[in-house]
N, C-alpha and C positions, 0 to 999 in steps of 0.2 A: 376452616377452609374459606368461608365468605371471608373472614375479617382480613385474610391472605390475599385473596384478590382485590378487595377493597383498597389494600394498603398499595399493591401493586397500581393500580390504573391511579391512585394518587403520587404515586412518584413518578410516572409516565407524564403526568398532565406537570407538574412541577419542573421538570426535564426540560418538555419542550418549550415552557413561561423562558424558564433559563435561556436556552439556546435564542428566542424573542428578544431578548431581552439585549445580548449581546452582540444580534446582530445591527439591534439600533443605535446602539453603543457605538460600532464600528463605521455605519452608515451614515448617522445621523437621522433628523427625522426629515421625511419624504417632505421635497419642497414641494412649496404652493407653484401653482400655477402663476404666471405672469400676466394680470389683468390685460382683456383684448383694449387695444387702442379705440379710443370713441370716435366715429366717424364723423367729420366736420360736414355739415351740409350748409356750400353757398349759394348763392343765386347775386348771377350777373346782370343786374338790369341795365337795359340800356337800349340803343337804336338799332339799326343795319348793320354796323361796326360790330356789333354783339350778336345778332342774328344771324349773320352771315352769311349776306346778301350775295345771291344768285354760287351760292358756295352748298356744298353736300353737308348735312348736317354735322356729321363727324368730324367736318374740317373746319366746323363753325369757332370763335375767340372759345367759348365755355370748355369746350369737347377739346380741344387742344390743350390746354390749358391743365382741365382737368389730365389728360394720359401726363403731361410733363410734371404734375405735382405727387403724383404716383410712382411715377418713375423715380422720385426722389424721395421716398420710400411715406411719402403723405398720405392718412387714409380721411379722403376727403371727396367730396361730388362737387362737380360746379352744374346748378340748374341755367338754361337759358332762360332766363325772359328779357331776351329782344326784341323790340318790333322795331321794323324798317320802317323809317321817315317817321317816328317817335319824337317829340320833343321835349322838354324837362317837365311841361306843365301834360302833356300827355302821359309821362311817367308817373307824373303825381296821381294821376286820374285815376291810373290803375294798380295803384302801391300796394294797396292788402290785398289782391285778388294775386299777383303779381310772386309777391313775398310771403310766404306760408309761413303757418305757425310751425316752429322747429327750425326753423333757417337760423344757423349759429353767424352767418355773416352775409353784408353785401359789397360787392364789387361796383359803385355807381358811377357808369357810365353814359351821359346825355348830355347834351349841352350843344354838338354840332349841329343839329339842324337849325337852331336858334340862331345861331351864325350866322350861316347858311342863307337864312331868311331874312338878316338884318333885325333879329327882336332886340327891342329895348334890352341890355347887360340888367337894369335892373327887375325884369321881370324872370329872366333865367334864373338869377341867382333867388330870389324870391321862392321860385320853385323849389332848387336845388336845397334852400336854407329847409324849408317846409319838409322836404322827403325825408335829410337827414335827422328832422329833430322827432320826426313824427316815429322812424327806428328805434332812436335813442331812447324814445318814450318805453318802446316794446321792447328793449335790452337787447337791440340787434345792433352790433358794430360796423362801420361801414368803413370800406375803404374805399378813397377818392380818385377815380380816375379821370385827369383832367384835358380838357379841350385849350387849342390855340386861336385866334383869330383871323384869317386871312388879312394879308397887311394893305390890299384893294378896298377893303372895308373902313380906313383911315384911321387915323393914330388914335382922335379920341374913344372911337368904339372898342380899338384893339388893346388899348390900356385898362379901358372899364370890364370891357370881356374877360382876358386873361388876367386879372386881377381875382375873379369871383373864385376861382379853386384852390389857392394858397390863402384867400383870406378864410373861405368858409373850413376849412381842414385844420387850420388857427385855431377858429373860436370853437369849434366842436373836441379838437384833438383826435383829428383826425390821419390816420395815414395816405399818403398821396404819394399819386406816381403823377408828377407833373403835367406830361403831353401822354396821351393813349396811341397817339399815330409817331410817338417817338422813332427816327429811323428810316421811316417809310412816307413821310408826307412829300408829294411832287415827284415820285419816283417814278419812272412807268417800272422798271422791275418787279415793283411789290405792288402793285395797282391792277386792276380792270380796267378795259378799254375807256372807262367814264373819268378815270385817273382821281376819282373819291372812293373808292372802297377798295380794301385791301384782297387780291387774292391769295391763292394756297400759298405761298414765301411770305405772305405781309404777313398773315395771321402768326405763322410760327418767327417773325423777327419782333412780333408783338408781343408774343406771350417771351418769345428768351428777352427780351429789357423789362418785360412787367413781374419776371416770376422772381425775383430776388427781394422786391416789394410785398406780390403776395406771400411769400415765405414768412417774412415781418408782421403783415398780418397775422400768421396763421398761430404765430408765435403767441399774439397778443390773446387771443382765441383757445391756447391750449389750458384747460383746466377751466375755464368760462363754464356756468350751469348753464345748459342746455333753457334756450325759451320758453319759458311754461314747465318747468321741471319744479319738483321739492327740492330745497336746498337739505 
C-alpha cells in the first residue's frame, strides 16, 4: 500500500517536471532584464551666462538644457556652477570645489568677463589651458564652450581672443561649440535691458544651437567608467 502511493506522488512529481519542462520549450527561457541606462552627471561651469543672471533658477542655461536633453530621451543631470561676473582665473580658483568627484563631464564656459575687461588673451587662455588639463588629469571630459571678442576692442585683441577656443579644443581634443551666445549676441529680443545677458528666449535659442553639440559629447561619454569607479 505505502509502495502504491510512493510510486504514485512519484509520477505526479514527474508529470509536472514534464509539463516544466515543455512549457520552456514553447516560451523559451524568461528574458533578462535590460540593464537601467547610467545616469550621466555634468556640471556647467561658468559665469552669469551659466547662472542665470537675474533669471528664476529653472530657467537658468544648466536647468534648460538639462529638460531638453531628457526630453530627447537622455538620462543625464546638468549641475550649475555659475557664478556671475566669474572670470577664467576665478574659475580656476574654484575648479575642485566646483567639479565633484563623479561628474562624468564639463561644459566650460568663461572667458567673457575677460573680454569684457580687456585681460591680457594670454592670461585667459593660460587659465583656460590650466582648468582643462587639470580635468583631464582626473578623467573628466570637457566640452568647450567658446566666447567672441567685441570688435570695439580692436583686431589685434580680437584675433588673439578668439583664437584661444579652437586652438585650446585642438590640442586637448576637445569638443567645441564655437560662439555660447551663437544667435543672440546684439539682439534686444533675446537680451535683458543691459543687452549682455540673455533672457527667458536667449537661454532656450542657446541651448536649441548648443544641444546637437552636447549630444556629441554625450556620445563621447557613453560607456566612459564613471570617475573614481573600479574598471
Amino acid at each position: 500500500m505505502v509502495g502504491r502511493m510512493l510510486q504514485r506522488h512519484d509520477g505526479r512529481r514527474a508529470a509536472l517536471i514534464l509539463v516544466l519542462f515543455a512549457a520552456l520549450l514553447m516560451h523559451g527561457t524568461p528574458a533578462r532584464a535590460a540593464p537601467a541606462e547610467r545616469v550621466l552627471n555634468l556640471v556647467a561651469l561658468g559665469d552669469s551666462l551659466t547662472a542665470g543672471y537675474r533669471l528664476p533658477a529653472d530657467a537658468a542655461f544648466p536647468a534648460v538644457l538639462e529638460r531638453a536633453l531628457k526630453a530627447k530621451g537622455h538620462a543625464v543631470t546638468v549641475a550649475n556652477a555659475g557664478v556671475s561676473g566669474d572670470t577664467t582665473t576665478g574659475g580656476l580658483d574654484r575648479l575642485d570645489w566646483s567639479v565633484p568627484d563623479g561628474t562624468d563631464g564639463v561644459i566650460l564656459e568663461l572667458g567673457a568677463n575677460d573680454m569684457l575687461r580687456g585681460t591680457d588673451p594670454a592670461v585667459t587662455k593660460k587659465a583656460l589651458d590650466t582648468i582643462v588639463a587639470r580635468l583631464k588629469a582626473r578623467g573628466i571630459p570637457v566640452l568647450m564652450a567658446g566666447m567672441r571678442a567685441s570688435l570695439n576692442l580692436g583686431p589685434d585683441f580680437v584675433s588673439r581672443f578668439d583664437a584661444i577656443y579652437p586652438s585650446l579644443s585642438e590640442q586637448y581634443g576637445l569638443v567645441l561649440y564655437p560662439f555660447f551666445l551663437e544667435g543672440i549676441a546684439g539682439d534686444r529680443a533675446f537680451n535683458l535691458d543691459d543687452g549682455l545677458h540673455p533672457n527667458l528666449k536667449g537661454v532656450e535659442t542657446i541651448v536649441a544651437g548648443i544641444l546637437p553639440t552636447v549630444e556629441t559629447f554625450l556620445s563621447r561619454l557613453q560607456g566612459a567608467p564613471r570617475y573614481g569607479s573600479i574598471p
